[in-house]
C-alpha positions in Angstrom: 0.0 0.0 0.0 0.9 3.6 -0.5 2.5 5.3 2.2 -0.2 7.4 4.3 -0.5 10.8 3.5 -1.3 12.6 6.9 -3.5 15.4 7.4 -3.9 17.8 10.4 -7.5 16.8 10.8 -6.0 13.0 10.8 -3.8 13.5 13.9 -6.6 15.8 15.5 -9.0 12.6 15.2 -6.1 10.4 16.2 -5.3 12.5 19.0 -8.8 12.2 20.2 -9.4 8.3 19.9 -6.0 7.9 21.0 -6.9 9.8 24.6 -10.0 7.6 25.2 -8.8 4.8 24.5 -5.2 4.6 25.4 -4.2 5.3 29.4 -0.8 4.1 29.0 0.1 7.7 27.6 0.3 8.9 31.1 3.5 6.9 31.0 4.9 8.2 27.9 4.9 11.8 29.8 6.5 11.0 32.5 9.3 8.9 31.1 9.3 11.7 28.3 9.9 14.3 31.1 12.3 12.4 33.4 14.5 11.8 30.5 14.5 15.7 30.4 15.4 15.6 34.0 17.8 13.0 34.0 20.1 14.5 30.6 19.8 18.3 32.4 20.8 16.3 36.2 17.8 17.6 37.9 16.7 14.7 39.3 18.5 11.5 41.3 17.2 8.9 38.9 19.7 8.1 36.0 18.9 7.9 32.5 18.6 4.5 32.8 16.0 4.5 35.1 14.0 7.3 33.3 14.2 4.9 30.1 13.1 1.4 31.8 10.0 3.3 33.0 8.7 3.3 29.7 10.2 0.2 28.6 8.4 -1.8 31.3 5.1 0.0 30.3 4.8 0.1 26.6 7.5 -2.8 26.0 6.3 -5.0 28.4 5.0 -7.7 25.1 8.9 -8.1 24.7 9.8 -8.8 28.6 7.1 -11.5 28.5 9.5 -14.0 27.8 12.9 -12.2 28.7 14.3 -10.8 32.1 13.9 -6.8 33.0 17.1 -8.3 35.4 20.1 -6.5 36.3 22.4 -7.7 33.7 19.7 -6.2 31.1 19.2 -3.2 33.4 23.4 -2.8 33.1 23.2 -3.5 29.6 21.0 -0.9 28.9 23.3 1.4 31.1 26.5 0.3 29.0 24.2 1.0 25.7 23.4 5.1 27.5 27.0 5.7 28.4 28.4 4.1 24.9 26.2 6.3 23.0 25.5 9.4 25.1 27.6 11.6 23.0 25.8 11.3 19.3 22.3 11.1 21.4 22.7 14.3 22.4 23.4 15.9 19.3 20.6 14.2 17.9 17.9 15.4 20.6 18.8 19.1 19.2 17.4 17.6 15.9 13.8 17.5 14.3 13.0 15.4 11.7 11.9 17.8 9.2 15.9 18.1 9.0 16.6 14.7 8.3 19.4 14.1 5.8 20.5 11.6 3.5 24.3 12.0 5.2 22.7 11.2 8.6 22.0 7.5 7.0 25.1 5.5 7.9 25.4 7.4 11.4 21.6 6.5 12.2 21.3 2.9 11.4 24.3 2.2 13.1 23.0 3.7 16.3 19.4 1.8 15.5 21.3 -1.5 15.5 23.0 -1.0 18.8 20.0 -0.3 20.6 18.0 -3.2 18.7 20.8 -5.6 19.7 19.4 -4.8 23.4 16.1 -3.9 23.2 14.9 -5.7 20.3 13.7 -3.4 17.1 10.2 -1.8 18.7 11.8 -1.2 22.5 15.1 0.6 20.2 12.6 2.7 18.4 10.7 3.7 21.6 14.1 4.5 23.9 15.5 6.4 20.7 12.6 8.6 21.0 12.3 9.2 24.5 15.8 10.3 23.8 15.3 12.5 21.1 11.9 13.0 20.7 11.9 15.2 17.6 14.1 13.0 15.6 13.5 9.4 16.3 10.1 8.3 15.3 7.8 5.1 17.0 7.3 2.3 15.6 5.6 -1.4 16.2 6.2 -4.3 14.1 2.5 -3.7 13.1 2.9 -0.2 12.0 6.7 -1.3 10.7 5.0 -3.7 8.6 2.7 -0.7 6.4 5.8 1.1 6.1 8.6 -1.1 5.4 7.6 -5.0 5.3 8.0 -7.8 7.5 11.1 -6.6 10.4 13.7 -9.1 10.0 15.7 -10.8 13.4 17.1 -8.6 16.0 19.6 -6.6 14.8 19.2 -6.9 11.0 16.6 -3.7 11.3 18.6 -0.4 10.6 17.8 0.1 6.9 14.5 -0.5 7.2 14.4 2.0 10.2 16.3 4.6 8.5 13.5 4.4 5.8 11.0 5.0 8.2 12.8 8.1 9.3 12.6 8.9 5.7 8.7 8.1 5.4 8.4 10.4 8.7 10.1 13.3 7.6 8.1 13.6 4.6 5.4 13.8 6.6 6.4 15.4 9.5 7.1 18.6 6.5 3.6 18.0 4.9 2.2 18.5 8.4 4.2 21.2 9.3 3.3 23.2 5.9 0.2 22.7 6.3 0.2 24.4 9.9 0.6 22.0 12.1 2.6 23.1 15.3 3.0 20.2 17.6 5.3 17.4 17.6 4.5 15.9 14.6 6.5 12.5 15.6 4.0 11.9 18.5 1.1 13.1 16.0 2.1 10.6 13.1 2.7 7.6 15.8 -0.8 8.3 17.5 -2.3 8.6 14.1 -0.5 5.2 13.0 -1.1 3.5 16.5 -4.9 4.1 15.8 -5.1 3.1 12.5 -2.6 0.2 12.0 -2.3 -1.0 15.6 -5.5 -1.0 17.1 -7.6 0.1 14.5 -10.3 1.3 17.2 -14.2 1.4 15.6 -14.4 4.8 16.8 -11.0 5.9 14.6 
């Protein structure tokens, strides 16, 4: 199927349904905002910590049948530190910027963080990092964009191309008038219609 072409009356609808129907986003704020805390050392929680609060919320399909143990929780700290350098500069980024020389750079980073968190928890601590760059995915919104994901850390290129699906979108939005983050507007938007595909979306 065609790419979706996204309106700002789509993510205003998807906004809507995605508020009635999903509470977990209460969690998405306040890892979001802990993050914030964490980077700017305002708080006594590491980054770590901000991160598994979301991970053991909206990732918790993936820790069904795998340890949130300490050896994951260090691994996750090790993947932070490793990386805390290029995440930085990339939380000053939007998406609307992306460029084709930020390819090799990003799907190297992707496959790092897949290699720990599997493909949709990468996608999801990658945002929470840099929420204006890094869009959200799920293997079922991954699928209308980019096929089938492969195994664990074989899913750079195809996440790259979803960066390059968002950013056109993320401009048509913006052109149009749209003035909010339009990552979280195009994964609510995609949640509804490709995840959950609520009756009243």
């Amino acid at each position: 199927m065609p790419i979706p072409r996204i309106t700002i009356a789509d993510v205003d609808r998807a906004r809507k349904t995605y508020e009635s129907n999903e509470p977990r986003d209460l969690f998405y704020k306040a890892a979001t905002e802990l993050v914030s805390l964490a980077i700017g050392g305002q708080t006594s929680l590491t980054l770590s910590d901000a991160i598994a609060v979301l991970l053991q919320t909206w990732n918790r399909e993936y820790y069904r049948f795998r340890k949130f143990d300490t050896q994951h929780y260090t691994d996750i700290d090790n993947l932070l530190s490793s990386n805390r350098s290029s995440l930085l500069i990339c939380r000053s980024k939007k998406i609307q910027d992306l460029e084709e020389a930020d390819s090799n750079s990003i799907t190297g980073v992707f496959v790092f963080f897949e290699k720990v968190l599997g493909p949709v928890g990468a996608a999801k601590c990658l945002h929470l990092l840099a929420p204006n760059y890094f869009p959200l995915w799920d293997r079922a919104i991954a699928k209308v964009y980019v096929g089938v994901l492969g195994r664990t850390g074989t899913n750079g290129n195809q996440y790259w191309q979803m960066m390059v699906y968002a950013a056109s979108q993320a401009r048509s939005l913006i052109a149009a008038g749209y003035t909010g983050n339009p990552l979280k507007a195009i994964d609510e938007y995609n949640y509804c219609r490709f995840s959950k595909k609520w009756t009243n979306f």
